[in-house]
Residue, then its C-alpha position, 0 to 999 in steps of 0.5 A: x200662215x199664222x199672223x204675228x207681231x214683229x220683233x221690232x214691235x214687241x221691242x218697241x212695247x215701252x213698259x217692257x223696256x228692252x235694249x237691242x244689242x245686236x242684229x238690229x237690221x232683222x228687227x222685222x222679223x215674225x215672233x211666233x211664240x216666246x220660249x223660256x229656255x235655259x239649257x244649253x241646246x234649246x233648239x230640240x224643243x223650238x220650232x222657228x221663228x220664236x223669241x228664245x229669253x235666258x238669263x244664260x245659266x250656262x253660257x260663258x265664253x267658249x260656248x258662246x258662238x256655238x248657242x248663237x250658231x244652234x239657234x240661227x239654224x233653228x230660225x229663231x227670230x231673237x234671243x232676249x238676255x235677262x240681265x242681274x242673275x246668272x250675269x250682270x250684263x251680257x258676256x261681250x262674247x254673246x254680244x259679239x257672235x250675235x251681231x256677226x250671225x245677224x241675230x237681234x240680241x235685246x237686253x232684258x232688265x231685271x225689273x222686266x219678267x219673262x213672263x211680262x214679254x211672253x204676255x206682251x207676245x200673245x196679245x198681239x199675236x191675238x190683237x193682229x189676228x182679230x185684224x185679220x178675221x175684221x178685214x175678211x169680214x169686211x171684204x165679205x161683205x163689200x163682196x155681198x153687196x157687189x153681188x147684188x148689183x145689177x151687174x152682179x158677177x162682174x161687180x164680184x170680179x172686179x171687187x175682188x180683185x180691188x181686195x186682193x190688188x191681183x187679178x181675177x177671172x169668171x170663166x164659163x164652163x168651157x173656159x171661155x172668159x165672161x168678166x176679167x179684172x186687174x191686170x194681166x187677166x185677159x192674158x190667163x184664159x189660154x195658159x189655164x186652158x189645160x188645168x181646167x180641162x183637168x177640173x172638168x175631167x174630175x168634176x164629170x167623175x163626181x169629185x169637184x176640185x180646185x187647184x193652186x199653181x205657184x211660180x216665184x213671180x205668180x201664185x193663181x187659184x183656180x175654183x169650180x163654181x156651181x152645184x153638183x157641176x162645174x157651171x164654170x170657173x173663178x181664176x185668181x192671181x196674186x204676185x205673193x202667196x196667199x193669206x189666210x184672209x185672201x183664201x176667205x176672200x177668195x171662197x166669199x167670192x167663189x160662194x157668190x159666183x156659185x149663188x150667180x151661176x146657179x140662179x137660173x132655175x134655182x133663185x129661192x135658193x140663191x136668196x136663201x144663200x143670201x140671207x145666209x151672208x145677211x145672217x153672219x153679218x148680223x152675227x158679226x154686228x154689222x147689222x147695217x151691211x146686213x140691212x143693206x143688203x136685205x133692203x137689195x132684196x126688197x125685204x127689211x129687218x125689222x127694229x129691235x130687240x129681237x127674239x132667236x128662233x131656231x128651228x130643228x125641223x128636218x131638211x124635207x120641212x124646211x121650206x115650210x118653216x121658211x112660209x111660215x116664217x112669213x115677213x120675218x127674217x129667216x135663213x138656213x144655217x147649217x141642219x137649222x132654220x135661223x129666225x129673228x122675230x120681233x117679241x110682239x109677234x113672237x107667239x104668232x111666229x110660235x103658232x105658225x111652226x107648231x108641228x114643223x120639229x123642236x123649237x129654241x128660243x132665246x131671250x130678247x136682244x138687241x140689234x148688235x147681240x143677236x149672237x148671244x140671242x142666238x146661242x140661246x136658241x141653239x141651247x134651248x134647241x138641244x135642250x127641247x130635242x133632248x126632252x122631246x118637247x116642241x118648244x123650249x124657251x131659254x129663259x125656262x133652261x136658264x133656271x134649270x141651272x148650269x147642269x140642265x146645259x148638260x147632255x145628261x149621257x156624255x156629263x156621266x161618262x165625263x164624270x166617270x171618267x175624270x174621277x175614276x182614278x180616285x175611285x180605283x185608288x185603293x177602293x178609298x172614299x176618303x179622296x172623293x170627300x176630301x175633294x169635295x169638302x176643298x172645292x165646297x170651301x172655295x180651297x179654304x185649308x182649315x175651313x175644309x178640314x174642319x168640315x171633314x173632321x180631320x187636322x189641315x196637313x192631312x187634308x193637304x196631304x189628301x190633296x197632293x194625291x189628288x192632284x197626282x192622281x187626276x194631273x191637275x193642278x187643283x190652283x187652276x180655276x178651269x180644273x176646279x170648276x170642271x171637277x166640281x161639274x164631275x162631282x155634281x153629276x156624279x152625286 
């Protein structure tokens, strides 16, 4: 379910400066979005939970009780009355349906637009959702540390049911208990029993599951650990549905566990999944968690800057790339090999992966960029796997310029495509130039026309087709710099 600010919140936002008429009691309720409506049935075109602005343009009295009613059974979360146009202040009748449906009523002031509260809206929907992504990434990584304690999964357990405020289990692969924590665990090994021999039963057949169980007072996951069979089971239970941010959490854990269960035999690859975690903490700028838990494996990231490098060598070379990495940090990520190397020993490192695949490299950055020193890598990656060359380096492709970033193939068909309806339309050539001569002149009307030797109104005219043809609103910054790549490529 998707986070969103209360209702009370957004009133409470002073510049907007909104009055609570009626329904103050539900005040906490979620606004999802904001919707702008002024028919007189909205409710086709609301979903729920939205915070609906009018300036009543077609209430009055009689229908009044009726709106307030439609809207309540859609769950909507509040009505916002935008006062001084249709009405100088709210219909008393509005007010007084509102207030005997339970519906929160707020005053919206002329000075104060709709479009101001919407803005308001989606930026704490967004400030409330980067919240939620920080606190997952720091519970991940509170749980990558605890992972490398000596007691290792039973730090995991127990940290994670410390984050959650439930209760968690390690089972073995028989659906014995080996580690529980927070209360009511040790009460779930037999109440499981039947669900887990389920998972076993498909996990035999190749189709490794997990499952979820809900009551009105418990809601339990249940996840297989281990690769390619079940090694055992990872059992947590909250007394509240679960977030988004306690799924995350949850499948942190579970990828630990599995590292845990699958280090008998396997401890390369459990230190490689490791540096995996260290990675996207690094990538997320929490470079001292991730030193932290290099150090545990006895190894350090060395200080910065620090160049990217990014390996295409094909799964069967990976390990090798991996030796050849040396005292750097290395890690696999996805179909790559991730390094970060110091610019001193860059040419060395270069040396070393010489025949083991393409190569990116980005430009140096410091501790707290690496992201963008590694979507350098990745870009240069592509541009060497593109044209077939062993090494790439981005500050070569960055001089290139923007279209060198380009897939040349998938540019060309999006050019084709996006201007292929000027083109068809009536065999004119005129459109084209016309649009290229405005986009040239940064939307300039006598500027363009005089560079195309034609007189303003028919170049606005020209435009208006334009738009018609393509659907795009040519005052969008987005669509200008889109058909302004279509036109370059297609020259």
């Amino acid at each position: 379910m998707a986070v969103a600010p209360t209702l009370r919140t957004v009133v409470r936002r002073l510049p907007l400066q909104l009055v609570v008429l009626a329904g103050q009691d539900a005040l906490d309720r979620p606004v999802r979005w904001v919707a702008v409506s002024e028919l007189e049935d909205p409710t086709p075109f609301l979903e729920g939970g939205e915070l609906v602005l009018t300036t009543g343009m077609r209430l009055d009295a009689a229908n009044a009780a009726p709106y307030v009613g439609r809207l309540v059974g859609k769950g909507v979360t509040g009505l916002g009355f935008g006062v001084g146009l249709g009405h100088e202040t709210i219909p008393d009748e509005l007010v007084e349906a509102a207030a005997r449906a339970g519906l929160p009523l707020i005053e919206v002031p002329r000075d104060t637009p709709f479009v101001a509260i919407g803005k308001a809206v989606s930026d704490l929907i967004a400030a409330e959702q980067y919240d939620e992504l920080s606190r997952a990434f720091a519970a991940q990584g509170r749980l990558t540390r605890a992972a490398l304690r000596p007691e290792g999964p039973r730090a995991v357990v127990e940290r994670l049911a410390r984050e959650l405020a439930g209760w968690a289990v390690l089972l073995d692969d028989a659906g014995v208990p080996r580690h529980a924590a927070g209360k009511g665990a040790a009460d779930v090994a037999h109440a499981l029993a039947p669900e887990l021999e389920r998972l076993r039963r498909l996990a035999k057949r190749g189709a490794p599951a997990s499952l979820a169980l809900s009551t009105p007072r418990e809601h339990v996951i249940v996840q297989p650990l281990g690769v390619g069979r079940a090694r055992g089971f990872l059992a947590v239970g909250l007394d509240r549905p679960f977030t988004p941010v306690a799924h995350t959490v949850v499948n942190a854990a579970g990828s630990l566990l599995t590292l845990a269960a699958e280090h008998g035999g396997q401890h390369l690859a459990a230190e490689r999944r490791v540096r995996s975690a260290v990675l996207r903490l690094l990538l997320e700028g929490r470079v001292r968690a991730g030193r932290e838990t290099l150090e545990r494996l006895g190894e350090r990231l060395a200080d910065g800057p620090l160049v990217a490098v990014v390996s295409g060598a094909p799964a069967e070379e990976r390990e090798a790339v991996l030796e050849a990495a040396g005292e750097e940090f290395a890690a696999v990520e996805d179909d790559r090999v991730v390094l970060f190397v110091p610019e001193a020993r860059l040419d060395g490192v270069l040396a070393r992966l010489g025949g083991h695949g393409p190569v990116g490299v980005g430009s140096p950055v410091g501790l707290d960029d690496l992201r963008t020193g590694l979507d350098q890598a990745d870009r240069a990656l592509v541009a060497a796997r593109r044209g077939a060359v062993p090494v790439m380096r981005f500050a070569d492709l960055a001089g290139q310029g923007l279209l060198s970033l380009l897939d040349p193939a998938a540019a060309a068909a999006f050019s084709t495509a996006l201007l292929d309806p000027l083109r068809k339309y009536g065999a004119r050539a005129d459109l084209l130039a016309s649009l290229r001569a405005y986009l040239a002149c940064n939307g300039h009307w006598d500027a363009a026309a005089q560079r195309l030797g034609v007189h303003r109104h028919t170049l606005r005219y020209r435009m208006r087709r334009v738009a018609e043809l393509l659907g795009r609103d040519l005052d969008d910054p987005a669509a200008r710099a889109e058909l302004w790549i279509a036109l370059a490529v297609a020259d």
